[in-house]
N, C-alpha and C positions, 0 to 999 in steps of 0.2 A: 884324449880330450883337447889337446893343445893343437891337435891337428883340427878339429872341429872348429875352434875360433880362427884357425887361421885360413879353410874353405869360405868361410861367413863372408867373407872380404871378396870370394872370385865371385860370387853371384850376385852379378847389378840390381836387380832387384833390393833382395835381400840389404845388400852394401848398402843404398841408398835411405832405406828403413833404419838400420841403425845407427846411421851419422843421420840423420832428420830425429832420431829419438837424443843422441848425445845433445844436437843443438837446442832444441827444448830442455832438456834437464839443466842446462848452461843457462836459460833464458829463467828458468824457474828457480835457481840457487843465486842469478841478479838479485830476483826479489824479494828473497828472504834476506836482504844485505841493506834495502833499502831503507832507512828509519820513517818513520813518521813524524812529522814536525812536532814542536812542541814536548819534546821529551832530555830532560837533563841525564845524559847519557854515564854519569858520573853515579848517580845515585840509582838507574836503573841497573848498572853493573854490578853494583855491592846488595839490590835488593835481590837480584838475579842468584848471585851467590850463597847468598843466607836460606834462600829457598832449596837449592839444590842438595844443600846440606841434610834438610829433612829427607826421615828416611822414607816416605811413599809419596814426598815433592809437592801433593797436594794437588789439586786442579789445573794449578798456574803448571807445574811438571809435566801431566798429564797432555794438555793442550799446545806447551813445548817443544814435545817430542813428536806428536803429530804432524806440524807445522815447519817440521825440519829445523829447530832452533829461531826461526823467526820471531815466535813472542817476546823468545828472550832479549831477543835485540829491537824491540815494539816496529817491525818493520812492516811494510805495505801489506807484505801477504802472512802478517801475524794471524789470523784465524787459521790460514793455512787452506787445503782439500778438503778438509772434513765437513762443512756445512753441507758440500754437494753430495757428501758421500752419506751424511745423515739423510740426506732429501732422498738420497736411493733406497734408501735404506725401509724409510716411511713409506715411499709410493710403492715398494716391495710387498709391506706391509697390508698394506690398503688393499692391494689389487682385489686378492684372495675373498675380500671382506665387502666390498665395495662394488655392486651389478655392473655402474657404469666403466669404472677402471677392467673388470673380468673381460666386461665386453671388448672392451679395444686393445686389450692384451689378446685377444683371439681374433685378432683383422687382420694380424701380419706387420707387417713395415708400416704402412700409417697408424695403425692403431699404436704400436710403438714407438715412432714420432711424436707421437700428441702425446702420451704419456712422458716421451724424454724432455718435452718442451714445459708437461705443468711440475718437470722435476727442475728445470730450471726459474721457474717461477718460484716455487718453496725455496730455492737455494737464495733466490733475491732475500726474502721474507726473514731466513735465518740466517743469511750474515749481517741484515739491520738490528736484530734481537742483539746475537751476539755484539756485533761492535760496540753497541749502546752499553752493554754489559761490559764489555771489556773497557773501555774508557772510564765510567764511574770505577771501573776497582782501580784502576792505573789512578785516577783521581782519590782514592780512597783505599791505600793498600794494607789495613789493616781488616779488612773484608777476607783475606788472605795468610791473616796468621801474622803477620808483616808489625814489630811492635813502631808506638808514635815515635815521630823523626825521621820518616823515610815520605817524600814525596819527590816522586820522579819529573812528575808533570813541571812546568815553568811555570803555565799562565790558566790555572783551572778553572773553569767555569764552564757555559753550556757551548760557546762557541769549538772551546776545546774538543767536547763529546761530538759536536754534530762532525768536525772536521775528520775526527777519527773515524769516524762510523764511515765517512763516505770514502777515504781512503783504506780501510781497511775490504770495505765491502768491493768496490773496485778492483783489490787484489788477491780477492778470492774468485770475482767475476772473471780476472782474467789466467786465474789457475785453471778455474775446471776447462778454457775453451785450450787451453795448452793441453790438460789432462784428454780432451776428447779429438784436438789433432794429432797424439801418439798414439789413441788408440785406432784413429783412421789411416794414416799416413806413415805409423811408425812398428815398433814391435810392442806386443806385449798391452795391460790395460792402463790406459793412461794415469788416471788415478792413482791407482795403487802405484804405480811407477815413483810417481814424484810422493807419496806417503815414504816407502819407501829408500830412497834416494835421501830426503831428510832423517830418514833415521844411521842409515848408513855414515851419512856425512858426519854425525853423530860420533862414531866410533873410537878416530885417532882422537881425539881428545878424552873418551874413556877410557884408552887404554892409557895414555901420560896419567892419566890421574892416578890410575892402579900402579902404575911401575914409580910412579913417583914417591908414596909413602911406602915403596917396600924399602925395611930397616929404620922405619921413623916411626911406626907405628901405623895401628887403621884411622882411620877419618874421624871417629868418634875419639882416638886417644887412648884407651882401655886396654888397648892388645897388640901386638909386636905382631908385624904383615910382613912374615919373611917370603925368601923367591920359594922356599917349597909351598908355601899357600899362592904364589901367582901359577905355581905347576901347577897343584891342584885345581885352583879355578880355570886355568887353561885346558885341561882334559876332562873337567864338567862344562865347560862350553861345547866341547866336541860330540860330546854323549851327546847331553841337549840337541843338538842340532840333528845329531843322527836321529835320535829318535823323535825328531818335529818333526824330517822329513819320513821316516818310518808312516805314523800315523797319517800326516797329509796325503802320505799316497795311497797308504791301505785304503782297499775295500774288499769287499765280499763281492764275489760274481753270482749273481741268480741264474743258472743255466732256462732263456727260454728258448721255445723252440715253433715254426711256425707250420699250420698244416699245409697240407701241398690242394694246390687248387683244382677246380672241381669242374668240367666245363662237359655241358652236354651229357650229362653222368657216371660221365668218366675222368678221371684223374690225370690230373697233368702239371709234367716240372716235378723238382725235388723240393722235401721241404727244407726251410732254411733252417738252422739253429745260431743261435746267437745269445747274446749275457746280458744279464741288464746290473749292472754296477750301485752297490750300495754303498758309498763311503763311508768310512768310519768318521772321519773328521768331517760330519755333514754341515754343519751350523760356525765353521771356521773359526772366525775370529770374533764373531759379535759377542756372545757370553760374556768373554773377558770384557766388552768394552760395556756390553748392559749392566755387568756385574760393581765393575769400578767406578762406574756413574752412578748407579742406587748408590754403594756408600759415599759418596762424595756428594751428597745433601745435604742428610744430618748435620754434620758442623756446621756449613752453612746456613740452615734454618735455624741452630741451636744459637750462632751470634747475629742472630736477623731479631730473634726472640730476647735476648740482652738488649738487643740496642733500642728496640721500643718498650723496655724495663716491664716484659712480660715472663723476665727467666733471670735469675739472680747470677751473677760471673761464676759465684762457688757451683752452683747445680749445673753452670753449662760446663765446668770443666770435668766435675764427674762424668758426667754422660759421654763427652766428648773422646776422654781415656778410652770408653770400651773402643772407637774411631781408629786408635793407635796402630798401623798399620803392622807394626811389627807385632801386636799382641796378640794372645793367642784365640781371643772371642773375635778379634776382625777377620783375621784367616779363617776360621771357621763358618764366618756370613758369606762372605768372601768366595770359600769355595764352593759354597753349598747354593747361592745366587749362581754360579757358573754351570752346576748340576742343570739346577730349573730352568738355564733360560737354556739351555740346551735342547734339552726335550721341549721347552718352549717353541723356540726357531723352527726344528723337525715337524713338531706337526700343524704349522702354520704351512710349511712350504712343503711339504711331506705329503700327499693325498693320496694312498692306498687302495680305496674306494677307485677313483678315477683311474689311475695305472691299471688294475684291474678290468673295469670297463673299455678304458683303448686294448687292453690285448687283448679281450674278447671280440671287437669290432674286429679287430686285424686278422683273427683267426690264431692268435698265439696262445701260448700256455705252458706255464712251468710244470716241469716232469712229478709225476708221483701229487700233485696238488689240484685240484677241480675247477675251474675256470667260476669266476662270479668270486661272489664274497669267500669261499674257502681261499681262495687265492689274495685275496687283500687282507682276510686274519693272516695267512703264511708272511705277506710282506710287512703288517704293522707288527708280528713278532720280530720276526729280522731284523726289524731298523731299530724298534725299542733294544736290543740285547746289543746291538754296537754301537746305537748312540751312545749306552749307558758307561760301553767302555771307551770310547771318546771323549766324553763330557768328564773321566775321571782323570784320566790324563790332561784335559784341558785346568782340572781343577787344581792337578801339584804344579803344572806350568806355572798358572797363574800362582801361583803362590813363593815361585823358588827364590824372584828378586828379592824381598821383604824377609826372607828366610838367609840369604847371602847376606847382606846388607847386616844382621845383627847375627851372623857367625863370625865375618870376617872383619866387619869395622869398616867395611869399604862405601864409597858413596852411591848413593841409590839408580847415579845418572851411567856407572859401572855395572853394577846389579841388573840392568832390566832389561841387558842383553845375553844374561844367564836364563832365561823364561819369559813369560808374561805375552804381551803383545807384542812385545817388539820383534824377538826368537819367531814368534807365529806370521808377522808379517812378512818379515825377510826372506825366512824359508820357503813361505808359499807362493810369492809373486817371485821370487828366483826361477823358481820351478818353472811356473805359465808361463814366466818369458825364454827358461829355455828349451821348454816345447816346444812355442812358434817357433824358435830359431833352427831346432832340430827336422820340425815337420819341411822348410824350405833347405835346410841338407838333403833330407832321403829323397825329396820329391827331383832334387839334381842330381839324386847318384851318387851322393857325397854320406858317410858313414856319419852317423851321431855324435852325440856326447860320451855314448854307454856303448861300451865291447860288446854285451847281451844285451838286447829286450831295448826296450825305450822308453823315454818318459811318458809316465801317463797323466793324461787331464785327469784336474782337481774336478772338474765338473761333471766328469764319467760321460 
């Protein structure tokens, strides 16, 4: 493998893709460093703090760690990637739903233009929502769990919100067009690179935190965090990882196979056979992030409901409790919202019917199966029976942080690189980037990553 990074370097190409991707990520960890005026850097540190402490971080965590640490530090690109990566996400959505979207998703290259362009338009629309959002809680951090006494802001008022909004939105303007120069000009998908990248950068400072209270105690105080529990969470890191990349890669191969052609009424050429790949991890990452956003409303509407004295403080914090990310009815919503959007995801983007109909047009057909609809019940069973084990495994992922977190006492910003999304982004944008970078080794002659076989696309 050490010889494989080190051929990376003799092909100009190549060379030149990954120092152009290093120079971005360098241009993009600028911006998460840059503050936004108007913020008392003194009291967003200790509010910063207090938050981290909580064990499922809350929204502010959430948004965070996406943003590669930038909220924490209320910098230019505190929204971070994610607006643009919601706006894919939606026009994703749409297409399938939508004649007009259908139709220019089937034009090619301009019809795919024009769709990437009304996805930078949405990305306008939602980092003016958010920034406006983000400013009022910065101006009001009890919105946040946050008790009275903590005001980060200097000078709050509306000039504060508009100036935020337009610097924050600016610095997610100029994320996504870095996100879409790596993936023109550089290796691997731009986005996801610098998602990524921030969470990585993340790391040496979870790991001081963990090596730091071993023999003081955990974070909570309650339990003695000796080195045989940093071994133990260090060889549950390695499982985890093994088996994120296990499932990322798995699939089922559908053997199809094509008839041979027919010309003059006679036969001609051999026919082809080929696979058509069914992921197990088909719906990736969204679950976890559709699953952790439903619960992370309620609270929120539950003191939106307090504060215009339509819910009494006692009734919001019962309800609130079941919220408790370490308890066991949130785990249970938690994972079972991870189930649904799964099979949710698959048969939005999933169309059995159709795959059916193109290999029939093509002349293909899977062996022992009848072309037309028996052949699309054969694929909607298939994909139902390893979404089903995908989506279960997606569901103890998401769940291991908040499970770590109140075995060992340790803090949650440690925790969410034992499972969750974090584990699921890391491993899988590792992977696509080092595909590309393997696909430009064999194409020079140059041996992979892997002694056998090679990486396989996520995308099949």
């Amino acid at each position: 493998m050490l010889s494989a990074y080190l051929n990376s370097m003799k092909i100009p190409e190549l060379r030149r893709r990954i120092l152009f991707t290093l120079g971005v990520v360098a241009l993009v960890r600028l911006a998460c460093t840059i503050p936004v005026p108007g913020i008392d850097s003194a009291q967003l540190a200790a509010m910063v703090a207090k938050l981290d402490k909580n064990a499922a971080g809350g929204i502010f965590s959430m948004f965070n760690l996406f943003s590669g640490g930038a909220l924490g530090k209320f910098a230019v690109a505190a929204l971070g990637i994610m607006p643009y990566i919601s706006a894919s996400i939606i026009m994703q959505l749409l297409t399938p739903v939508l004649p007009q979207l259908e139709k220019l998703a089937r034009e090619g290259d301009p019809g795919r233009q024009k769709i990437s362009q009304y996805t930078r338009y949405l990305t306008l629309v939602i980092c003016v929502v958010q920034g406006g959002m983000l400013a009022k809680t910065m101006q009001n951090p009890t919105l946040i769990g946050m008790p009275e006494g903590f005001q980060p802001v200097i000078n709050p008022g509306p000039f504060f919100v508009l100036t935020t909004t337009l610097f924050v939105t600016a610095g997610t303007i100029f994320l996504m067009w870095l996100g879409e120069q790596i993936t023109e000009r550089g290796i691997g998908n731009g986005g996801s690179i610098i998602i990524t990248v921030g969470i990585i950068d993340r790391l040496p400072s979870a790991l001081l935190s963990m090596f730091s209270i071993i023999g003081a105690g955990g974070a909570s105080g309650t339990q003695s965090f000796t080195p045989i529990h940093a071994l133990l969470l260090l060889a549950m890191f390695f499982v985890c990882c093994a088996a994120t990349v296990a499932i990322t890669q798995g699939m089922r191969k559908i053997p199809v196979k094509y008839a041979r052609a027919t010309m003059g009424g006679r036969s001609g050429g051999v026919g082809q056979t080929s696979y058509m790949p069914l992921r197990v991890n088909f719906s990736g990452v969204m679950p976890l992030i559709f699953g952790s956003s439903v619960l992370m409303f309620p609270p929120v509407l539950f003191k939106g409901l307090v504060a215009i004295n339509w819910m009494q403080p006692t009734t919001e914090g019962e309800w609130s409790g079941f919220f408790n990310s370490t308890g066991g009815v949130y785990l249970t919503m938690y994972a079972t919202l991870i189930i649904v959007f799964a099979f949710f995801w698959v048969a939005n983007q999933f169309n059995p019917v159709q795959i059916a109909d193109d290999l029939q047009k093509n002349g293909g057909y899977i062996p022992g199966v009848r072309p037309g609809q028996p052949t699309a019940e054969f694929l909607d069973k298939s994909m139902t029976r390893i979404t089903f084990a995908g989506a279960l495994f997606l569901a103890v992922l998401a769940v291991l942080p908040p499970v770590v977190t109140d075995a060992f006492g340790i803090q949650y910003n440690v925790a969410q690189f034992f499972g969750g999304t974090s584990l699921l982004i890391m491993v899988g944008v590792t992977l696509d980037t080092m595909r590309q970078v393997e696909s430009y080794l064999l194409s020079n002659h140059y041996d992979g990553f892997l002694s056998k076989g090679h990486l396989r696309s996520r995308r099949g």
